[in-house]
ZAKEGU-773601 format. One record per residue (C-alpha): residue number from 1; residue in one letter; x, y, z. Coordinates in steps of 0.2 Angstrom, whole numbers, plus 5000, padded with zeros to 4 digits. Example, Ala and Ser with C-alpha at 12.3 -4.5 7.8 and 13.67 -1.06 7.14 Angstrom:
ZAKEGU-773601
[node 1, "a", [5062, 4978, 5039]]
[node 2, "s", [5068, 4995, 5036]]
END
This chain:
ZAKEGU-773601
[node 1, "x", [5468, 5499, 5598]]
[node 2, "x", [5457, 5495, 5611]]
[node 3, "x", [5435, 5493, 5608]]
[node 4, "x", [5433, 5509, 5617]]
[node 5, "x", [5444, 5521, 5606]]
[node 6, "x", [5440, 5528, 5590]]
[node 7, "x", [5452, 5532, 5576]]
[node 8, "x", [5457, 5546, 5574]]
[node 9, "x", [5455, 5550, 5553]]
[node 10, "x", [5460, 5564, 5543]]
[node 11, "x", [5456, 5583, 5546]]
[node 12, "x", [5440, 5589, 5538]]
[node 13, "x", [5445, 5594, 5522]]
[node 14, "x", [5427, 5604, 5521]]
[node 15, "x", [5432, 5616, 5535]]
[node 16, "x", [5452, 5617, 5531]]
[node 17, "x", [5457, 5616, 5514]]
[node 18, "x", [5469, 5603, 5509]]
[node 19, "x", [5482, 5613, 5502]]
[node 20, "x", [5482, 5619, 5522]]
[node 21, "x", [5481, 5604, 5531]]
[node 22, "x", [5495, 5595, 5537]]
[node 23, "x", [5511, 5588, 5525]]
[node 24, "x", [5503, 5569, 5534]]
[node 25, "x", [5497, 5555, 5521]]
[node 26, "x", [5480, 5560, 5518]]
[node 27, "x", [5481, 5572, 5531]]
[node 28, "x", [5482, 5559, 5544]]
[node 29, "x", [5487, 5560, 5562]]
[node 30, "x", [5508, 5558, 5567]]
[node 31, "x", [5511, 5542, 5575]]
[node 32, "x", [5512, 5555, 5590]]
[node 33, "x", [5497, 5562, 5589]]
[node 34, "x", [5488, 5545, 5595]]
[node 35, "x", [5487, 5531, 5608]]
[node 36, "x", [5489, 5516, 5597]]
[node 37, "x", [5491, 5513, 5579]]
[node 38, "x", [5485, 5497, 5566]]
[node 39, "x", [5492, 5502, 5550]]
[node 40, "x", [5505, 5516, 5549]]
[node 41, "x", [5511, 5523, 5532]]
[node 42, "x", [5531, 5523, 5533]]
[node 43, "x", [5542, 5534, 5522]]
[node 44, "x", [5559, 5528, 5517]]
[node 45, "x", [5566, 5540, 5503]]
[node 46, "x", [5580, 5529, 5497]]
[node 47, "x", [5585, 5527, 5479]]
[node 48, "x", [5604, 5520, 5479]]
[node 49, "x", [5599, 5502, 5471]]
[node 50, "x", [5592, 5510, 5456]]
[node 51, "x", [5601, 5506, 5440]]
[node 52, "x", [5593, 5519, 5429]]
[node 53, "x", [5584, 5535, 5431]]
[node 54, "x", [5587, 5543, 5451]]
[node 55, "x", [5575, 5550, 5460]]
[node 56, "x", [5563, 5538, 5471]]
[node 57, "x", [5572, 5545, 5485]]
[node 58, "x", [5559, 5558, 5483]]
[node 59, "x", [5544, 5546, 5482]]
[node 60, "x", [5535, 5548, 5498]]
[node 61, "x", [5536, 5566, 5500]]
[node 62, "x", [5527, 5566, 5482]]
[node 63, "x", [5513, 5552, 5485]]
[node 64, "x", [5508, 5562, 5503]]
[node 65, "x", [5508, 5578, 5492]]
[node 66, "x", [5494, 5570, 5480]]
[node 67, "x", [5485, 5561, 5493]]
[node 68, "x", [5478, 5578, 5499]]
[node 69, "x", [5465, 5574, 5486]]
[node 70, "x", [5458, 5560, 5496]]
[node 71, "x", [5443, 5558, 5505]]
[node 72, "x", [5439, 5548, 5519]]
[node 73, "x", [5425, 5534, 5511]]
[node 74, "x", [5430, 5523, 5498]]
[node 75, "x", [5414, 5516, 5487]]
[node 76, "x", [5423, 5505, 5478]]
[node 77, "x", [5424, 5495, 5495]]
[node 78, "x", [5410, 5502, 5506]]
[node 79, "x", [5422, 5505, 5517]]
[node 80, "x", [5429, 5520, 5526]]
[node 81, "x", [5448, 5514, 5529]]
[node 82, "x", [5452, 5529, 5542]]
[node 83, "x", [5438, 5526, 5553]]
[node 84, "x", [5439, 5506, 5557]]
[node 85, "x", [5458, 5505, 5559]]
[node 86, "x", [5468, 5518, 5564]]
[node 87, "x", [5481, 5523, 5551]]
[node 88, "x", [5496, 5536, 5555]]
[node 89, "x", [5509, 5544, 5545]]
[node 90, "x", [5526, 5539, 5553]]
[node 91, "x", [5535, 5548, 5545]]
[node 92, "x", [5553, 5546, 5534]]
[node 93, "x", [5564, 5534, 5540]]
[node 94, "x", [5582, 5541, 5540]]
[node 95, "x", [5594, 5531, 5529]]
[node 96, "x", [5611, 5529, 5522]]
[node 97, "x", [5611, 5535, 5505]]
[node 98, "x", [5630, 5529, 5503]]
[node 99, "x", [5628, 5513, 5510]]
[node 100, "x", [5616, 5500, 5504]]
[node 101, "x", [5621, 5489, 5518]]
[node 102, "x", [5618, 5499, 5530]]
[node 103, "x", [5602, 5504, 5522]]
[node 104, "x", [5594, 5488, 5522]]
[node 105, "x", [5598, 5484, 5539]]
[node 106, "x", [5592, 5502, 5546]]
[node 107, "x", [5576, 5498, 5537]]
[node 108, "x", [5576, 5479, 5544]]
[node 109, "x", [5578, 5484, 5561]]
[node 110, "x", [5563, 5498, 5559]]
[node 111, "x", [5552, 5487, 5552]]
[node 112, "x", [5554, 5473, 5566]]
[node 113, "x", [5551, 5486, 5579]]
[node 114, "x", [5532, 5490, 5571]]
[node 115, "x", [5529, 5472, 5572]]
[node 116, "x", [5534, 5471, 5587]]
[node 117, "x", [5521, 5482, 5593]]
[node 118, "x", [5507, 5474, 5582]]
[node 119, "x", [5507, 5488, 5567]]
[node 120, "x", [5505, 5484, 5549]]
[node 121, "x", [5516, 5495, 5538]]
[node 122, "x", [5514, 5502, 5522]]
[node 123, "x", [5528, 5510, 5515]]
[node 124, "x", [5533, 5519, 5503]]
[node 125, "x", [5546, 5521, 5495]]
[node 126, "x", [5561, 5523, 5486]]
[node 127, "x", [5565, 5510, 5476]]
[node 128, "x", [5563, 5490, 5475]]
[node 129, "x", [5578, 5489, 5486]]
[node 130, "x", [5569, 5492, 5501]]
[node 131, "x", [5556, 5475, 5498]]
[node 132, "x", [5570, 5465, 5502]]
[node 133, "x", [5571, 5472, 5521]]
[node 134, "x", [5554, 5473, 5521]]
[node 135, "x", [5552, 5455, 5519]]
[node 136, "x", [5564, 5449, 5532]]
[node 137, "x", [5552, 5457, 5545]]
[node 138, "x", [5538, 5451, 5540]]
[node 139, "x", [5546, 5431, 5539]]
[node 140, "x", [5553, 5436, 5555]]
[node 141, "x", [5535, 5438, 5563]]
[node 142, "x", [5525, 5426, 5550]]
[node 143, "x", [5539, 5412, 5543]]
[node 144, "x", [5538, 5410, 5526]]
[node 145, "x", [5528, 5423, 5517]]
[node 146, "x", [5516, 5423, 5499]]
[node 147, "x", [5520, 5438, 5487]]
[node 148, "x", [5511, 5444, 5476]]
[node 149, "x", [5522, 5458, 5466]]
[node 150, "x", [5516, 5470, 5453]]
[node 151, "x", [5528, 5476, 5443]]
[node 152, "x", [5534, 5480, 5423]]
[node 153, "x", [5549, 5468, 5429]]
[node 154, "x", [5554, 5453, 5437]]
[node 155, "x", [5565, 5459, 5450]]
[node 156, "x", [5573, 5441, 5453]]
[node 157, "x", [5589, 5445, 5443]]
[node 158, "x", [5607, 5440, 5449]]
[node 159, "x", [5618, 5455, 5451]]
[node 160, "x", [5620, 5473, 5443]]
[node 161, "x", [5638, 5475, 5441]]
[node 162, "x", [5643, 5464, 5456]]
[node 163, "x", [5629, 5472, 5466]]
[node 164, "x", [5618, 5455, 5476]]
[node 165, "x", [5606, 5469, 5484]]
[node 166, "x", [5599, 5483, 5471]]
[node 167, "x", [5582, 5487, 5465]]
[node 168, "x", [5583, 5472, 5451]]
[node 169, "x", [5586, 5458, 5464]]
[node 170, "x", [5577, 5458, 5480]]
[node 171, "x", [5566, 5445, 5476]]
[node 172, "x", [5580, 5432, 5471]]
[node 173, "x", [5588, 5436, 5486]]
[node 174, "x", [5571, 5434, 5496]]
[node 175, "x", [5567, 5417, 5490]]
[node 176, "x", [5586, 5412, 5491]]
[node 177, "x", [5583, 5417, 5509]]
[node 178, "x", [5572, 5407, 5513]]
[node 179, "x", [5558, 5420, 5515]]
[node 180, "x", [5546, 5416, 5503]]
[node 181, "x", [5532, 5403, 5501]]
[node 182, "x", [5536, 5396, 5485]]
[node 183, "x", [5522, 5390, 5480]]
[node 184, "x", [5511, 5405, 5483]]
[node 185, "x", [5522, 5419, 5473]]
[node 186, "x", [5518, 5427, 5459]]
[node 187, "x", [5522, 5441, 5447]]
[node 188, "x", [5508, 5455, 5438]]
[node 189, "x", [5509, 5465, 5426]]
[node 190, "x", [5527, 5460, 5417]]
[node 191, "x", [5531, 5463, 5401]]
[node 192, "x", [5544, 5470, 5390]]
[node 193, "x", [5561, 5464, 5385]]
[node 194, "x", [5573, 5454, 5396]]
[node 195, "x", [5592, 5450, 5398]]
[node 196, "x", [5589, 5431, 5390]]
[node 197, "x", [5578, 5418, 5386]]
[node 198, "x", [5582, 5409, 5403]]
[node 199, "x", [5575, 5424, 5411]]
[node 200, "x", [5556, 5417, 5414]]
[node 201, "x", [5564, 5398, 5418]]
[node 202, "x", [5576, 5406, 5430]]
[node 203, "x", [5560, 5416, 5440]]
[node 204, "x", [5550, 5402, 5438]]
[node 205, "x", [5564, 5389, 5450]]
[node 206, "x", [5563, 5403, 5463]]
[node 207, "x", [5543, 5400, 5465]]
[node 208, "x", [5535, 5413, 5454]]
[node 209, "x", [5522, 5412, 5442]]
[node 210, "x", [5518, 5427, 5431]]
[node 211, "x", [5502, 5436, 5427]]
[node 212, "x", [5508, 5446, 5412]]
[node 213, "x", [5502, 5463, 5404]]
[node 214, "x", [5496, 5455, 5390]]
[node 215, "x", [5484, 5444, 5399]]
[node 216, "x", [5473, 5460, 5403]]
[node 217, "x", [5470, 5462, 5386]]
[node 218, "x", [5467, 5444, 5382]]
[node 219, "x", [5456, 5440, 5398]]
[node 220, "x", [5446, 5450, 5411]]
[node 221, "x", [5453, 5457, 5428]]
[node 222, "x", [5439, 5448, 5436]]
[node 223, "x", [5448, 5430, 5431]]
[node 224, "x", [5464, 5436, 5433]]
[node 225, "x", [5461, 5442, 5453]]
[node 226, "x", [5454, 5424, 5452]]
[node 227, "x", [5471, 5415, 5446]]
[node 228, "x", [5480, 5428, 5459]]
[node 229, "x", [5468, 5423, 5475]]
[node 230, "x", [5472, 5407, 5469]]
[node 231, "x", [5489, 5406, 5469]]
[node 232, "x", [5491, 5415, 5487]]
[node 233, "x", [5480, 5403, 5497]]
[node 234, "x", [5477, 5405, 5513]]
[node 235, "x", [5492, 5410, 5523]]
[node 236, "x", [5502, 5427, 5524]]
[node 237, "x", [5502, 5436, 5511]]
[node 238, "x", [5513, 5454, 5505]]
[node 239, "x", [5510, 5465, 5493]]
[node 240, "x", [5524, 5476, 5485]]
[node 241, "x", [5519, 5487, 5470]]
[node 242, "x", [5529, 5495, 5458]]
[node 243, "x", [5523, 5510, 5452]]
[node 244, "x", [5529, 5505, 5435]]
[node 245, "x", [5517, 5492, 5433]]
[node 246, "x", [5507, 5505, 5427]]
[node 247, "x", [5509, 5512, 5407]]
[node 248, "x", [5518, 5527, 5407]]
[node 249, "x", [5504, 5536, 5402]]
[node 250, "x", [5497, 5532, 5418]]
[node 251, "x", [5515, 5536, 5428]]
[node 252, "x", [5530, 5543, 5420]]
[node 253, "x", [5536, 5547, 5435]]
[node 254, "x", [5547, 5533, 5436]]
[node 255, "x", [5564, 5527, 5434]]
[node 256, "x", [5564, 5512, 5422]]
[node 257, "x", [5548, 5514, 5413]]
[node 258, "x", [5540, 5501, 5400]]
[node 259, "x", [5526, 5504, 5387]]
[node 260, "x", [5510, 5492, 5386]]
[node 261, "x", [5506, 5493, 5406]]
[node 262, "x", [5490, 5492, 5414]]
[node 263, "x", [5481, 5506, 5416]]
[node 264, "x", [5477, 5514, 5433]]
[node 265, "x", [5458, 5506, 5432]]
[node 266, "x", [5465, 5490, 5431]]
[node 267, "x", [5478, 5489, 5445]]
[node 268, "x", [5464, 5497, 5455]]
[node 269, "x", [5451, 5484, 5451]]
[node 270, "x", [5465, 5471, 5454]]
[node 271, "x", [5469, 5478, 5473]]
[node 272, "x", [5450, 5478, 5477]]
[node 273, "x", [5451, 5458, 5473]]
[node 274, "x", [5463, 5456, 5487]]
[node 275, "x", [5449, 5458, 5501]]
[node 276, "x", [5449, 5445, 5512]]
[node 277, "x", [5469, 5437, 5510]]
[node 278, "x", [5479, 5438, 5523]]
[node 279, "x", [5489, 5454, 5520]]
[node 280, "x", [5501, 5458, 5531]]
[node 281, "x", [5511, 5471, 5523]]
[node 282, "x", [5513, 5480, 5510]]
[node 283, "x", [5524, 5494, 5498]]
[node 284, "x", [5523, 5505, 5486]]
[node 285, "x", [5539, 5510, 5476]]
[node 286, "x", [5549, 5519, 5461]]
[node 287, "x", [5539, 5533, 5461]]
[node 288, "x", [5552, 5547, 5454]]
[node 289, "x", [5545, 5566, 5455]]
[node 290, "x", [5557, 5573, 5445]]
[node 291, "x", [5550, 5563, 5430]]
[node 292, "x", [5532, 5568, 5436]]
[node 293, "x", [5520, 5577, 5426]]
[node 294, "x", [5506, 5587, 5433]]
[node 295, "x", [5507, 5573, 5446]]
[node 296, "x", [5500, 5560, 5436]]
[node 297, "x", [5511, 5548, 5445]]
[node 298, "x", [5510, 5553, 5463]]
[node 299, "x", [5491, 5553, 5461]]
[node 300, "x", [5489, 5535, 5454]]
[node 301, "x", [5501, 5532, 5468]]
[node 302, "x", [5493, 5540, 5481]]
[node 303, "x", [5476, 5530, 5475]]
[node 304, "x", [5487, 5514, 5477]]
[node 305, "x", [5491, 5515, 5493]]
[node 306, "x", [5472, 5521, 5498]]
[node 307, "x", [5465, 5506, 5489]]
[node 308, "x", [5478, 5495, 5501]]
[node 309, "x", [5473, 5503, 5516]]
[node 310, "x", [5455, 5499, 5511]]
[node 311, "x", [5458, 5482, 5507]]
[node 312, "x", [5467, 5482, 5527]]
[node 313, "x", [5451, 5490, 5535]]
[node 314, "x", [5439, 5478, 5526]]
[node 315, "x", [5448, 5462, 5531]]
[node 316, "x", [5448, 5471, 5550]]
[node 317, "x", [5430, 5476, 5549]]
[node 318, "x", [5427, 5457, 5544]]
[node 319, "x", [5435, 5448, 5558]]
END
């Protein structure tokens, strides 16, 4: 976007309603609605690396629902993300739902494209397959990437019944790939039980270290974000968030959900203390409508990704 453009932001929810406005996240322009774009919002409604509950495939269409309640100026940030970047909704990505494959190399090749043309994505999706993609484009644009990951899970297992790329695994295979800064990895927000004992070791020798649940009951977010910018550094940095990171109070709408999360203030807070890395991605999955109530979950969701988008425009606004 060139000095002399303005962004173009959401409709004026005080003159249309926003159960009228457009089906866009938070009511946002189309991709072909504008000259240029530095941040699009990127739908891929895929769900076939799940091993539990279904349903993710339904994710974005939800989260765009339930950002209707957004407004335009974030205080949290003093920022108003729309108006220093220009954000669009680009829509769903089409892709196979029979072939994971085929999938992840549909969502490769989209992603490489945006890059391509200078445009940050943040997608949403789906399910955790989809990260694994994701992160291929961005080391294909930035060599070896930081993660920070936030999640009820570690995401670094093996296989699930033979299967190397599902919703559990895309983090072994990105760090087996080569993709991944090892020493600038880290996990929030896990908890609950594992497979083994060896667990933890194993996620530990692929170049993670972990923030758990517990440890925002036992320290303050404010020291945490502090351990988190620490580990990170100073080089590229992607941010993939599992709506399951969250209690299920605060999301049942989810397909493998685990008691003791964080609450919605917390993984909020946390997102704000990102300001100023180098983020140069980002996603946001597992939401599952059908387990929605009274769209708890596509709300926190929806504030999720607006807090990222925020995080994006401040880091702009300061360079």
């Amino acid at each position: 976007m060139s000095g002399a453009e303005r962004p173009v932001g959401p409709v004026d929810s005080t003159r249309i309603p926003r159960y009228a406005g457009p089906a866009t996240f938070a009511q946002l322009p189309r991709a072909d609605q504008v000259p240029s774009t530095d941040v699009a919002v990127l739908g891929v409604p895929f769900d076939s690396g799940v091993s539990y509950r279904p349903g993710a495939r339904f994710g974005p269409s939800h989260i765009r629902t339930a950002s209707k309640l957004l407004r335009p100026y974030n205080p949290a940030l003093d920022v108003s993300p729309f108006a220093v970047q220009q954000v669009v909704d680009a829509g769903d990505l089409a892709v196979n739902p029979f072939d994971i494959g085929e999938a992840v190399a549909t969502i490769e090749a989209a992603a490489r494209g945006f890059a391509a043309d200078g445009v940050k994505l943040l997608t949403l999706g789906g399910d955790h397959t989809i990260a694994l993609p994701l992160l291929r484009a961005v080391h294909a644009e930035h060599g070896p990437i930081g993660v920070v990951h936030f999640d009820a899970h570690l995401d670094t297992w093996d296989t699930y019944f033979g299967e190397p790329t599902t919703h559990g695994t895309p983090f072994r295979r990105a760090s087996e790939e080569g993709l991944l800064d090892p020493a600038r990895c880290l996990h929030v927000g896990i908890r609950g039980p594992l497979y083994t004992s060896d667990d933890l070791a194993q996620d530990g020798v692929l170049g993670f270290q972990v923030i758990r649940a517990d440890d925002y009951e036992t320290g303050t977010v404010a020291s945490l974000v502090a351990k988190a910018r620490h580990r990170l550094g100073d080089g590229p940095v992607y941010v993939s968030v599992d709506i399951d990171v969250l209690d299920p109070a605060h999301a049942p709408g989810t397909g493998t959900p685990e008691a003791g999360g964080l609450t919605s203030r917390e993984l909020l807070h946390t997102l704000r203390g990102l300001v100023g890395l180098d983020i140069v991605g980002a996603d946001l999955v597992e939401v599952s409508p059908p387990y929605d109530h009274a769209e708890i979950t596509g709300i926190a969701a929806a504030h999720v990704a607006y807090e990222l988008l925020s995080v994006l425009a401040r880091n702009r606004a300061a360079d």
